[in-house]
PyMOL commands that place a pseudoatom at each C-alpha (Angstrom):
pseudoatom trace, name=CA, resn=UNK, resi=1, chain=A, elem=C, hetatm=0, pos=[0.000, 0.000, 0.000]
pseudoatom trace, name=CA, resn=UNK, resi=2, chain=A, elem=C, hetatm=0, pos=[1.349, 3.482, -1.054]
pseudoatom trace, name=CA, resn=UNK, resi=3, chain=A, elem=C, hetatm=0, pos=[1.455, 6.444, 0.931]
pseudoatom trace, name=CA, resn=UNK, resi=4, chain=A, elem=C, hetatm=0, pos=[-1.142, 8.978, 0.190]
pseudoatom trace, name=CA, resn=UNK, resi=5, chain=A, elem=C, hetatm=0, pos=[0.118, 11.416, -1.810]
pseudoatom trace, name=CA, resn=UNK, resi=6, chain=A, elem=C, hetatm=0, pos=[0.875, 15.072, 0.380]
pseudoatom trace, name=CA, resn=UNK, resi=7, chain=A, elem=C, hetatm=0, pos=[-1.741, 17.673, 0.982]
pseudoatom trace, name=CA, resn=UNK, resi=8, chain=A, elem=C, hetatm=0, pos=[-1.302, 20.740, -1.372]
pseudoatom trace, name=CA, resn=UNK, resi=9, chain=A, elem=C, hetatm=0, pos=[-0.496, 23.686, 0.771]
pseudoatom trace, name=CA, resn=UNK, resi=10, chain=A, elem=C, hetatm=0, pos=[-0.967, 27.220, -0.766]
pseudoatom trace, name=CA, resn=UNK, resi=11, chain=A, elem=C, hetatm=0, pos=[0.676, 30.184, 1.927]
pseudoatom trace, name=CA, resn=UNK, resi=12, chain=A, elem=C, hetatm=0, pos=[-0.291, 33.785, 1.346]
pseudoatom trace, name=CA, resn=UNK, resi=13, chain=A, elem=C, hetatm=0, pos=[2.165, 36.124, 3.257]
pseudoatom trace, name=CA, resn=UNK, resi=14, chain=A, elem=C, hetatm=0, pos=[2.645, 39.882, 3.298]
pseudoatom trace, name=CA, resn=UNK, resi=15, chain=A, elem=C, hetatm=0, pos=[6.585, 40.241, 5.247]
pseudoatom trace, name=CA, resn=UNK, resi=16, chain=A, elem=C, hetatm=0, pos=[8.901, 38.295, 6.237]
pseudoatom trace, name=CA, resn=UNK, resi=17, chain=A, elem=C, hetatm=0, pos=[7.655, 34.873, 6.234]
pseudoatom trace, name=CA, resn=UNK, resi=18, chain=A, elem=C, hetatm=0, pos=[8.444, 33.810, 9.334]
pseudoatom trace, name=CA, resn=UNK, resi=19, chain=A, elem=C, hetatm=0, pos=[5.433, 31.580, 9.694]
pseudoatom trace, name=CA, resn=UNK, resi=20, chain=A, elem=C, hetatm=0, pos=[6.108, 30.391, 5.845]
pseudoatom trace, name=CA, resn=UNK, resi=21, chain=A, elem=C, hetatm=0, pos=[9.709, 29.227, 7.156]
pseudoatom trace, name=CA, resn=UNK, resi=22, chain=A, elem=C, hetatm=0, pos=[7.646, 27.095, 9.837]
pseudoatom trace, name=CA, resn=UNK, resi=23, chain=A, elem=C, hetatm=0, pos=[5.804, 25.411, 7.359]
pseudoatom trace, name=CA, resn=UNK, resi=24, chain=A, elem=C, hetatm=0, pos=[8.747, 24.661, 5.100]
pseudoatom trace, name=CA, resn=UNK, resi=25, chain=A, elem=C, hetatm=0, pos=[10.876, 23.246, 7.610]
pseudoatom trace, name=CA, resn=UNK, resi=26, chain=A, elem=C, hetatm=0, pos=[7.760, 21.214, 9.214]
pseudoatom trace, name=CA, resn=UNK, resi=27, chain=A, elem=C, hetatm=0, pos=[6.805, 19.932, 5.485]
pseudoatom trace, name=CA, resn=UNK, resi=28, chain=A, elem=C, hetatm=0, pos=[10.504, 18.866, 4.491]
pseudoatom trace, name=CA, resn=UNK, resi=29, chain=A, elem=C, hetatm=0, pos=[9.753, 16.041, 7.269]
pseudoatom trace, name=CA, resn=UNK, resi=30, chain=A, elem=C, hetatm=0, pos=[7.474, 13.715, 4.948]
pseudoatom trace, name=CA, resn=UNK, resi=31, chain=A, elem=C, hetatm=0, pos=[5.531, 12.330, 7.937]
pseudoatom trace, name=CA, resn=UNK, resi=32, chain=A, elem=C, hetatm=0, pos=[3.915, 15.914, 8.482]
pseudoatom trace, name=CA, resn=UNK, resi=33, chain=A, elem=C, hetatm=0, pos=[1.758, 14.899, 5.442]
pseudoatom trace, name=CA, resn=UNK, resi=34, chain=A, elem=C, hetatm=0, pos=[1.878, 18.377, 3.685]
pseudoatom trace, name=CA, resn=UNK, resi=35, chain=A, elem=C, hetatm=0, pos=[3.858, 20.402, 1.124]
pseudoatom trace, name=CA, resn=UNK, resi=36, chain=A, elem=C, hetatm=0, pos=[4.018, 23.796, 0.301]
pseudoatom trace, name=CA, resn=UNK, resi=37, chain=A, elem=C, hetatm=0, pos=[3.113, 23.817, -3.511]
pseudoatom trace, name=CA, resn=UNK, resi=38, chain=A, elem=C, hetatm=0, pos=[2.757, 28.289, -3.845]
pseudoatom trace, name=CA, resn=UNK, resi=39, chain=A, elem=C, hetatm=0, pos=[3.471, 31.408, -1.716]
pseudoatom trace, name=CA, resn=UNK, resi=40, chain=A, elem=C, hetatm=0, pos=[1.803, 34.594, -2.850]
pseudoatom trace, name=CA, resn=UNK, resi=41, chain=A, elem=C, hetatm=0, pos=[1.890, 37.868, -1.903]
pseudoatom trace, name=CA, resn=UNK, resi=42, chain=A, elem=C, hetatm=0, pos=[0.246, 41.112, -2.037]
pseudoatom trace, name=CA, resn=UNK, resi=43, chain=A, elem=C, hetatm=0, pos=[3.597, 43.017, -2.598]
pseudoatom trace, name=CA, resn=UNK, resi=44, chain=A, elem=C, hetatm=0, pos=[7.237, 42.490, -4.250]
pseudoatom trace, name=CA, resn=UNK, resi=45, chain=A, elem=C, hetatm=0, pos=[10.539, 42.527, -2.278]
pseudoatom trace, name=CA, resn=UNK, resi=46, chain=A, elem=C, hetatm=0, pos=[9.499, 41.041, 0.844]
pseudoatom trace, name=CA, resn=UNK, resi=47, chain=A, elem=C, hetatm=0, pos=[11.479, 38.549, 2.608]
pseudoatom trace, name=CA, resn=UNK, resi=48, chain=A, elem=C, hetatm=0, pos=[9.099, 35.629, 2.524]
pseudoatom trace, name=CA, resn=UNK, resi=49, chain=A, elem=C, hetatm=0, pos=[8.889, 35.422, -1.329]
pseudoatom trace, name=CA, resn=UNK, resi=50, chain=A, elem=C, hetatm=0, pos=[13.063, 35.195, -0.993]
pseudoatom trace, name=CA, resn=UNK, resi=51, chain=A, elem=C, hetatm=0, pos=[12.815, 31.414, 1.302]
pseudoatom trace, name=CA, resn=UNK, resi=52, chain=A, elem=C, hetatm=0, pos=[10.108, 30.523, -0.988]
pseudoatom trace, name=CA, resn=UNK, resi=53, chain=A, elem=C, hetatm=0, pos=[12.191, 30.795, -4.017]
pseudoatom trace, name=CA, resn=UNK, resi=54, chain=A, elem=C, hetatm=0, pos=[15.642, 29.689, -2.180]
pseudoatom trace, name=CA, resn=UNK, resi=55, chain=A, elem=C, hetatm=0, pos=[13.265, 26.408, -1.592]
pseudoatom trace, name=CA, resn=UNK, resi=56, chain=A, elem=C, hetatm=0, pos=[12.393, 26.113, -4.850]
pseudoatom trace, name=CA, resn=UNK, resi=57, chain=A, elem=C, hetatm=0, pos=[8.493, 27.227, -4.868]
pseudoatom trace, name=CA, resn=UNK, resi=58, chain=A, elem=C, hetatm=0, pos=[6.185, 28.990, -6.964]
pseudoatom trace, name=CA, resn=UNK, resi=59, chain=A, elem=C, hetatm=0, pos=[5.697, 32.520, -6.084]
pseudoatom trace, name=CA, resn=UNK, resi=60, chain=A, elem=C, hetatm=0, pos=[3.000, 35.078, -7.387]
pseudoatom trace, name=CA, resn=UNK, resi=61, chain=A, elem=C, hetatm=0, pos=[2.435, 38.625, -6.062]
pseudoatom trace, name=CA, resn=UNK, resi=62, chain=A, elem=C, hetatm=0, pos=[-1.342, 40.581, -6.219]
pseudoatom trace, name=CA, resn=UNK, resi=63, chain=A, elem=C, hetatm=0, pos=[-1.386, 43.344, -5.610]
pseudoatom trace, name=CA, resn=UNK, resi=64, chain=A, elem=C, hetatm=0, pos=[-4.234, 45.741, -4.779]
pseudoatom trace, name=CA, resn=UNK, resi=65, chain=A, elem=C, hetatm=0, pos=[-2.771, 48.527, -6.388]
pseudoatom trace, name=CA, resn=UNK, resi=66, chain=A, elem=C, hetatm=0, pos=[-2.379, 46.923, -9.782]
pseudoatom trace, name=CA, resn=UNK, resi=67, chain=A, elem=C, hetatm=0, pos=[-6.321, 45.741, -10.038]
pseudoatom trace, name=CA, resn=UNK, resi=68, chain=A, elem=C, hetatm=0, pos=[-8.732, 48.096, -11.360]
pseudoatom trace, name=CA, resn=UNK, resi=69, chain=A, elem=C, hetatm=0, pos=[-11.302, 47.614, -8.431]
pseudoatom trace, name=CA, resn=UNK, resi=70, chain=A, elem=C, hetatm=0, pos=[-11.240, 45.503, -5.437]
pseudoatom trace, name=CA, resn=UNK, resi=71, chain=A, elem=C, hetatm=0, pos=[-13.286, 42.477, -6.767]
pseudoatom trace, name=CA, resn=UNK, resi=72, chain=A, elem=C, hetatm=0, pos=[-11.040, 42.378, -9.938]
pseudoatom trace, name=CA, resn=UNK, resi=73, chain=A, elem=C, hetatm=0, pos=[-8.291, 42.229, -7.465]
pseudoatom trace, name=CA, resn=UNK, resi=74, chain=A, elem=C, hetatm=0, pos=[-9.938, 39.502, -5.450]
pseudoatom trace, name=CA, resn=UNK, resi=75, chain=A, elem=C, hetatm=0, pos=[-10.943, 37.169, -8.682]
pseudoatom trace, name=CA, resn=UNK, resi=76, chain=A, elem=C, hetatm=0, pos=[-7.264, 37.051, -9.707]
pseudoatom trace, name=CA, resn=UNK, resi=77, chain=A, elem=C, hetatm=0, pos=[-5.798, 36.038, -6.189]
pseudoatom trace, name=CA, resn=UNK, resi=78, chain=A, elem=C, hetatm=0, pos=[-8.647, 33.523, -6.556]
pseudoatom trace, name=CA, resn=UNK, resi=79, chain=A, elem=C, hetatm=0, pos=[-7.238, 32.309, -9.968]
pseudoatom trace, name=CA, resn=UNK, resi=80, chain=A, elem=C, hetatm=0, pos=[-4.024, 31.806, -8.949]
pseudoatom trace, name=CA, resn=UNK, resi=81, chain=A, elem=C, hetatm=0, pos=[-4.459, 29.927, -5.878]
pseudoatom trace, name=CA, resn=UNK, resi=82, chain=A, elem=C, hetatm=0, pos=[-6.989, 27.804, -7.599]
pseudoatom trace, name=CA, resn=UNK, resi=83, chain=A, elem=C, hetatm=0, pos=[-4.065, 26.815, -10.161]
pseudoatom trace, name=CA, resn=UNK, resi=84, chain=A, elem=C, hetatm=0, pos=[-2.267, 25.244, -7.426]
pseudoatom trace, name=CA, resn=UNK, resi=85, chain=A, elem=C, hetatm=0, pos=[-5.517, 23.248, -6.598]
pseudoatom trace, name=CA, resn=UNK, resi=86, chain=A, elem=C, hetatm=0, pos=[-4.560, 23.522, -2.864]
pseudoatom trace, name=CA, resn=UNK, resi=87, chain=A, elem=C, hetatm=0, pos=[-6.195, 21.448, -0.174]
pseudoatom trace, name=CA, resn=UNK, resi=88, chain=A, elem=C, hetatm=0, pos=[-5.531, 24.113, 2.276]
pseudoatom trace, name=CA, resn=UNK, resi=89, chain=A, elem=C, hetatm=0, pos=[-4.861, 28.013, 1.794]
pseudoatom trace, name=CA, resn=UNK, resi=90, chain=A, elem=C, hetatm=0, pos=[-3.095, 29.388, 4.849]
pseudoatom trace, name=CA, resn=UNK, resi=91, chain=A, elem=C, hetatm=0, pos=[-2.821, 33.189, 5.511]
pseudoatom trace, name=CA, resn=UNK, resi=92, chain=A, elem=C, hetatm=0, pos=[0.771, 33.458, 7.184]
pseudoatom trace, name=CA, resn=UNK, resi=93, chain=A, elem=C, hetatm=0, pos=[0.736, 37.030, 7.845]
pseudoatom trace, name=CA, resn=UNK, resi=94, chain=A, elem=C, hetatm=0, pos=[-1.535, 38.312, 4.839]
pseudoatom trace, name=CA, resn=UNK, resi=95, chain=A, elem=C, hetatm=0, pos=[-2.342, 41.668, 5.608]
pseudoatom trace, name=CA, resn=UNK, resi=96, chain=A, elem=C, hetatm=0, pos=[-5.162, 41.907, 3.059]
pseudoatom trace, name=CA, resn=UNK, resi=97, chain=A, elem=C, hetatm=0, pos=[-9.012, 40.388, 3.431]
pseudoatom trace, name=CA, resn=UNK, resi=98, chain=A, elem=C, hetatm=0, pos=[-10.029, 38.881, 0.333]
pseudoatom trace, name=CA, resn=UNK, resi=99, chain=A, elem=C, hetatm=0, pos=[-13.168, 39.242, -1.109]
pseudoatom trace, name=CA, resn=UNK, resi=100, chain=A, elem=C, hetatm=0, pos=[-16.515, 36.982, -2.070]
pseudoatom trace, name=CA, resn=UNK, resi=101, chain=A, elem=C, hetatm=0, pos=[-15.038, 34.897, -4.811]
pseudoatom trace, name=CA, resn=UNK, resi=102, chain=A, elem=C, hetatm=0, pos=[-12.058, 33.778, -2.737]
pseudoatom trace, name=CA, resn=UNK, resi=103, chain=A, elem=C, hetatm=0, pos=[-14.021, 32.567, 0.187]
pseudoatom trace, name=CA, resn=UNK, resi=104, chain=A, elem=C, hetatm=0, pos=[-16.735, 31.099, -2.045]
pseudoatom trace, name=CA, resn=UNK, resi=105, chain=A, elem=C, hetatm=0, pos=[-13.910, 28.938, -3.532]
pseudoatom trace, name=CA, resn=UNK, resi=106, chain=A, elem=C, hetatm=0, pos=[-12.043, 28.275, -0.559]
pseudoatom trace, name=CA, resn=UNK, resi=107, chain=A, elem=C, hetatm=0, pos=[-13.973, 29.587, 2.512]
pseudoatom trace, name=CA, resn=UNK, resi=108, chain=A, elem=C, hetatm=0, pos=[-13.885, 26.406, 3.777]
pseudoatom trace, name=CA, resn=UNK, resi=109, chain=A, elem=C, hetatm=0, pos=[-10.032, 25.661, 3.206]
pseudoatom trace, name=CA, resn=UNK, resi=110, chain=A, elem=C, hetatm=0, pos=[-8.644, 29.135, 4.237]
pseudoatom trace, name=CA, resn=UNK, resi=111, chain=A, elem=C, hetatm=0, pos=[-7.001, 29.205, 7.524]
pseudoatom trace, name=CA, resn=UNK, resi=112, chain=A, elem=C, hetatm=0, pos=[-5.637, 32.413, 9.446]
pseudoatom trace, name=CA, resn=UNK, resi=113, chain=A, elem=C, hetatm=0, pos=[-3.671, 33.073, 12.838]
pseudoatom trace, name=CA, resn=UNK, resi=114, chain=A, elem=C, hetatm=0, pos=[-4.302, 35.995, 15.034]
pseudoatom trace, name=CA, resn=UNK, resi=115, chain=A, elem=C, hetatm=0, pos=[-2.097, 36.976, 18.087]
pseudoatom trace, name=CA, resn=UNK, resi=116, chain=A, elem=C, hetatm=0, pos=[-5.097, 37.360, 20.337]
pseudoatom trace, name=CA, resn=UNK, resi=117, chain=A, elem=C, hetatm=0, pos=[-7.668, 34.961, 21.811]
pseudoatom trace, name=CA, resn=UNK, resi=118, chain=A, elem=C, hetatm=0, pos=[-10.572, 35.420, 19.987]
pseudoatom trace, name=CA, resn=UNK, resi=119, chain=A, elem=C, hetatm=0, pos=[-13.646, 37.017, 20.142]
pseudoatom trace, name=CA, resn=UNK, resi=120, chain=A, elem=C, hetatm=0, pos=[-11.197, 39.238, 22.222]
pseudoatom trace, name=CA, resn=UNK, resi=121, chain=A, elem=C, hetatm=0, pos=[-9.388, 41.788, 20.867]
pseudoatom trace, name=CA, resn=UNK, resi=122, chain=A, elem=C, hetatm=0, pos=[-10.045, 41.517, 17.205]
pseudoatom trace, name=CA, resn=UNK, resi=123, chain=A, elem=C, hetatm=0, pos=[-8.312, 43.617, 14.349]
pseudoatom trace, name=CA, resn=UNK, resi=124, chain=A, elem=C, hetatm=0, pos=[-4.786, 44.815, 13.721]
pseudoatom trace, name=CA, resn=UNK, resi=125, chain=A, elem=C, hetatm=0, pos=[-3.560, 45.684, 17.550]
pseudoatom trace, name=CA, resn=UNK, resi=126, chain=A, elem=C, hetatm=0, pos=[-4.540, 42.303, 18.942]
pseudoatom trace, name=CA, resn=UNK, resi=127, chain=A, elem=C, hetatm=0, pos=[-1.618, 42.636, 21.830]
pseudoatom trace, name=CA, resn=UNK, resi=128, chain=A, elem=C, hetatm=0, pos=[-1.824, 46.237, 22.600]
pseudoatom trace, name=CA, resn=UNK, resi=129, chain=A, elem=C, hetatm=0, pos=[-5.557, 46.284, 23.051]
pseudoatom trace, name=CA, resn=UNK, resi=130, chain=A, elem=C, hetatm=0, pos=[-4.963, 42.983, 25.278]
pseudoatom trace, name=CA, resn=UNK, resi=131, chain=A, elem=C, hetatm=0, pos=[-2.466, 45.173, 27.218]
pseudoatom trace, name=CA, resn=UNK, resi=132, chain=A, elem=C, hetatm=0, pos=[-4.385, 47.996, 27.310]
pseudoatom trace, name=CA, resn=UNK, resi=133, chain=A, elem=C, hetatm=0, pos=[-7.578, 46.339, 28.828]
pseudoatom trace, name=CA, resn=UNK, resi=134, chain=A, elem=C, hetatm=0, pos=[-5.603, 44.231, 31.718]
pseudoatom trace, name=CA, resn=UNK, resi=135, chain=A, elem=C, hetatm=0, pos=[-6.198, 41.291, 30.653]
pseudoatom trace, name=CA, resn=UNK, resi=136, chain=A, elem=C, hetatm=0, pos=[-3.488, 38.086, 32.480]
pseudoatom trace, name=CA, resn=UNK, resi=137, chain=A, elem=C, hetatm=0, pos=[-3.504, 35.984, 29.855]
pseudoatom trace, name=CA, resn=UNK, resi=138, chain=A, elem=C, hetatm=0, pos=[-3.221, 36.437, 25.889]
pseudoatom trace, name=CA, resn=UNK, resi=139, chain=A, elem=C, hetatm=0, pos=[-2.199, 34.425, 23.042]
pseudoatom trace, name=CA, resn=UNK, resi=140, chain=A, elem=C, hetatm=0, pos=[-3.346, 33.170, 19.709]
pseudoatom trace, name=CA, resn=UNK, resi=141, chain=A, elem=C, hetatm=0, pos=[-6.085, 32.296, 17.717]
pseudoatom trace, name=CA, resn=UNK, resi=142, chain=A, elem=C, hetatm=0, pos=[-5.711, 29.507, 14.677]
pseudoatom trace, name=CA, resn=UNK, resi=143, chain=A, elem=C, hetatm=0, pos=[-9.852, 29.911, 12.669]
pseudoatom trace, name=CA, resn=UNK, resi=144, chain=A, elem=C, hetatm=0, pos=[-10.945, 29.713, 8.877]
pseudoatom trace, name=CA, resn=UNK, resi=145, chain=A, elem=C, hetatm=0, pos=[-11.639, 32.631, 7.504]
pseudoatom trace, name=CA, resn=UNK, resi=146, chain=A, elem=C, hetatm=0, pos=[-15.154, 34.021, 7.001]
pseudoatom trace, name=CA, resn=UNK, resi=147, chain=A, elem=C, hetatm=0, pos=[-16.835, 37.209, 5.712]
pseudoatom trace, name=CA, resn=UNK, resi=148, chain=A, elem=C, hetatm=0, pos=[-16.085, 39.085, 8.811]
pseudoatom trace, name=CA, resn=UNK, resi=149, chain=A, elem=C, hetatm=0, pos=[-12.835, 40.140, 10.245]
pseudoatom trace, name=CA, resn=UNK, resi=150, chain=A, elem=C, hetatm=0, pos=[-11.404, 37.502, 12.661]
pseudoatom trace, name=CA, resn=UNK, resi=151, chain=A, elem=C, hetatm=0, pos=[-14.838, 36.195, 13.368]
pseudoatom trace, name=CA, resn=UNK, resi=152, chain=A, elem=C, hetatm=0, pos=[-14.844, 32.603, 11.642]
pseudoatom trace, name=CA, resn=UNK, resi=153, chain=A, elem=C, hetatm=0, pos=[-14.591, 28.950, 13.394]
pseudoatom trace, name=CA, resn=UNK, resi=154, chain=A, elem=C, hetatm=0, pos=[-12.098, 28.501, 15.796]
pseudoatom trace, name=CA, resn=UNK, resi=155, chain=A, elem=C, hetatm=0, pos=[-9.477, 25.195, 14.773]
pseudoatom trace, name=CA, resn=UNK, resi=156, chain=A, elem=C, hetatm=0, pos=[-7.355, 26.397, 17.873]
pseudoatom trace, name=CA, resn=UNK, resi=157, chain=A, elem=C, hetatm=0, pos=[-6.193, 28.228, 20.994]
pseudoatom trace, name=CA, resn=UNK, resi=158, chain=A, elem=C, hetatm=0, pos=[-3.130, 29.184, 22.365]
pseudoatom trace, name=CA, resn=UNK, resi=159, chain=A, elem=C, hetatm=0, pos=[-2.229, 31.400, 25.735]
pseudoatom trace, name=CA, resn=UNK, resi=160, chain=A, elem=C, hetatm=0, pos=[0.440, 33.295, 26.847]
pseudoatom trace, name=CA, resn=UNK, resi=161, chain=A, elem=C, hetatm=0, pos=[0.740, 34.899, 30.175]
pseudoatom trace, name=CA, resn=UNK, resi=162, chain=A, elem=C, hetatm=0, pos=[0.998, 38.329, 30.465]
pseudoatom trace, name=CA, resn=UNK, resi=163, chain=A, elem=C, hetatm=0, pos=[3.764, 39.577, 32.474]
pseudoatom trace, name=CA, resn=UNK, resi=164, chain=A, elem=C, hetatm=0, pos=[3.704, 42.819, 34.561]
pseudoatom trace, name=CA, resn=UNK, resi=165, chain=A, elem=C, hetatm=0, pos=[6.543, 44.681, 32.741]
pseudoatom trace, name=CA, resn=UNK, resi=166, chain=A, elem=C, hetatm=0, pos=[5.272, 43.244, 29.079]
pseudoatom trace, name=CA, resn=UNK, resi=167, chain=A, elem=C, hetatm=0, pos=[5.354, 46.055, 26.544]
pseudoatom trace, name=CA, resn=UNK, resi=168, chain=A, elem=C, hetatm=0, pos=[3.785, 45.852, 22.994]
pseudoatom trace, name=CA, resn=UNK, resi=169, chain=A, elem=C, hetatm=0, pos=[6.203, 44.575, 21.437]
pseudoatom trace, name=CA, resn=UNK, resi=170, chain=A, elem=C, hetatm=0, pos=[7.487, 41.624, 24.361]
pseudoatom trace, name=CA, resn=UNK, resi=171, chain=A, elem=C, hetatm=0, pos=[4.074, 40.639, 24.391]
pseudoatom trace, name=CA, resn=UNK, resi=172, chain=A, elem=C, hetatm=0, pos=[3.730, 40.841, 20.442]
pseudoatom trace, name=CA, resn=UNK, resi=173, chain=A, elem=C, hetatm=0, pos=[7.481, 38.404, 20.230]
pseudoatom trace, name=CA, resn=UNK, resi=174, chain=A, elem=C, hetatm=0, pos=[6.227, 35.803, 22.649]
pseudoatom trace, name=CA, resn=UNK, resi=175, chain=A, elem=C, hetatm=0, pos=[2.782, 35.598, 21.320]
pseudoatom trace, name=CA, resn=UNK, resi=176, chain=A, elem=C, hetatm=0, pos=[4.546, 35.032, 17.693]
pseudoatom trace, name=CA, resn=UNK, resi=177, chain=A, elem=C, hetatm=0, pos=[6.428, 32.060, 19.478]
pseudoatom trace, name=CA, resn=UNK, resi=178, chain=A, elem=C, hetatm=0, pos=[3.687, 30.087, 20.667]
pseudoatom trace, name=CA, resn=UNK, resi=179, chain=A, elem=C, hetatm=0, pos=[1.729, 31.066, 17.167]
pseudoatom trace, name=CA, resn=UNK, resi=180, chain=A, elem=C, hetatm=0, pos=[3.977, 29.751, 15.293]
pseudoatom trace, name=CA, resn=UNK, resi=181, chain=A, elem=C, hetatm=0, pos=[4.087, 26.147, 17.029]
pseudoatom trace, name=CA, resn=UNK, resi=182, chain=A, elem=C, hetatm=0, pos=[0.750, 26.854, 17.242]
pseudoatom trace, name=CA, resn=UNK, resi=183, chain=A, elem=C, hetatm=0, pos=[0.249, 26.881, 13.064]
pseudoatom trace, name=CA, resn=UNK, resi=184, chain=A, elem=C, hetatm=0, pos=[2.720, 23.879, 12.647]
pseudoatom trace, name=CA, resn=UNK, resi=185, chain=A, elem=C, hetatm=0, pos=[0.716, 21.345, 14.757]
pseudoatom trace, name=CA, resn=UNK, resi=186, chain=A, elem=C, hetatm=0, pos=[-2.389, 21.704, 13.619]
pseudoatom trace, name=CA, resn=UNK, resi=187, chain=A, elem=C, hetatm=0, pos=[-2.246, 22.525, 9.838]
pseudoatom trace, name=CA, resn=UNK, resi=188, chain=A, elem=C, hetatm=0, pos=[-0.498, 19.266, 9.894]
pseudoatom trace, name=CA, resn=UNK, resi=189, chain=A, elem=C, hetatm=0, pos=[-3.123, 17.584, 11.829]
pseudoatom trace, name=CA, resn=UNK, resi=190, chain=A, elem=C, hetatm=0, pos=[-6.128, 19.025, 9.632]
pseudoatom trace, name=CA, resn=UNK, resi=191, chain=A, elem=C, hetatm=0, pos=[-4.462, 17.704, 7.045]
pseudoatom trace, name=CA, resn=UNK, resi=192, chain=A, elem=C, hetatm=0, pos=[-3.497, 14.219, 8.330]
pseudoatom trace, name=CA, resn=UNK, resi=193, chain=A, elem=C, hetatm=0, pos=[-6.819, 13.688, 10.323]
pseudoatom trace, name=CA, resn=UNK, resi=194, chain=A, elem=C, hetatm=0, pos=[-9.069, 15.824, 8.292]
pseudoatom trace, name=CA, resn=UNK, resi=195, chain=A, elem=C, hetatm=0, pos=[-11.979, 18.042, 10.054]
pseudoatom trace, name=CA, resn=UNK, resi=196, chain=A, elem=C, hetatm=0, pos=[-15.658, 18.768, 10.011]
pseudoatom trace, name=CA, resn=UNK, resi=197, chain=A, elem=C, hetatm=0, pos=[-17.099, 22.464, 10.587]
pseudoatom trace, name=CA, resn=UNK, resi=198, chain=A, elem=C, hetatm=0, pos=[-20.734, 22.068, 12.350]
pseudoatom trace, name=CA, resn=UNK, resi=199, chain=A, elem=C, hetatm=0, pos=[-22.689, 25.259, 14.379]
pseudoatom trace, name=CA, resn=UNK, resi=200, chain=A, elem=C, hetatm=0, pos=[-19.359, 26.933, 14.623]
pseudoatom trace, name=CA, resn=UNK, resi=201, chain=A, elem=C, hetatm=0, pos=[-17.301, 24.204, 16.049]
pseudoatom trace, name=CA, resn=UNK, resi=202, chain=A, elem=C, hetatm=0, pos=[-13.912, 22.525, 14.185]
pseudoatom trace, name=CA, resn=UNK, resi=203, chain=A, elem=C, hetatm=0, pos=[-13.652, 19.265, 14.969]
pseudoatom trace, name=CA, resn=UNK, resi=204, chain=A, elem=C, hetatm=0, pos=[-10.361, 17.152, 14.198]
pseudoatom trace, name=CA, resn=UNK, resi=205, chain=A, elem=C, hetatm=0, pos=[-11.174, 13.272, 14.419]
for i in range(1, 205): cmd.bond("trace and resi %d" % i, "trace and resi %d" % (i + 1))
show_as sticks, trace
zoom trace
């Protein structure tokens, strides 16, 4: 009996890839079940498009900019992606929220991270509005994607304490840690196990 063959991941990244060079190092072990088969990107010259082509993968960028509207914008990230006929699109630091067509095709096979614990502290400032309101404990937030911003099924939670001399940015670097190990566990598991999505709740088998 052969091996199935590896899930197709596609990872959509808007920096320095950081979460991108998790994936690649977790999918060079072939047990993790996955490989990287795209990165795109919503700009040039970023770091992350530089480890996906020093490991050999496709990379497209998208850029808003360079779309007449929005929607055409969103219709050709969704044609590219779909030409790598992923199994899974991650968002590994995409700064950009797609559109109808992209979620229609993939809504239910596009995962994001967040460095808060959702419904908390939605947005862009996840850590400093944690800070900010007092909280003790913070961390991240693994979900699909939905219409809304950070507001679709949860796959997992992660926390990290909050220390009393935590600044943005401490906060912000640990979170990013635990994220991270976070992403690598269970977009192999999804993938290895496979999941249902049923009144909200992700289940892995």
């Amino acid at each position: 009996m052969t091996d199935p063959a590896p899930a197709r991941l596609v990872v959509l990244i808007s920096g320095s890839g950081s979460n991108l060079q998790a994936l690649l190092e977790a999918t060079a072990n072939p047990a993790y079940g996955a490989t990287v088969v795209a990165v795109g990107a919503d700009r040039d010259g970023i770091a992350g498009l530089d480890h996906a082509a020093a490991a050999g993968i496709p990379t497209f960028v998208d850029s808003v900019k360079a779309y007449p509207t929005r929607d055409d914008w969103d219709a050709a990230l969704t044609g590219h992606v779909a030409a790598y006929h992923p199994d899974l699109v991650i968002s590994a630091g995409f700064l950009k929220l797609v559109g109808k067509q992209f979620l229609d095709a993939f809504g239910d096979r596009y995962i994001n991270t967040h460095n808060a614990l959702l419904p908390a502290f939605p947005g862009i400032h996840g850590p400093r509005d944690a800070l900010a309101y007092g909280v003790k404990v913070a961390g991240a937030t693994l979900f699909f994607v939905d219409a809304g911003v950070d507001t679709g099924p949860i796959i997992a939670q992660t926390v990290v304490p909050v220390l009393d001399d935590d600044t943005e940015g401490t906060l912000t670097e640990r979170i990013k840690v635990a994220e991270r190990a976070q992403l690598v566990e269970f977009v192999g598991r999804l993938v290895r196990e496979g999941w249902t999505i049923e009144d909200r709740k992700v289940r892995i088998p």
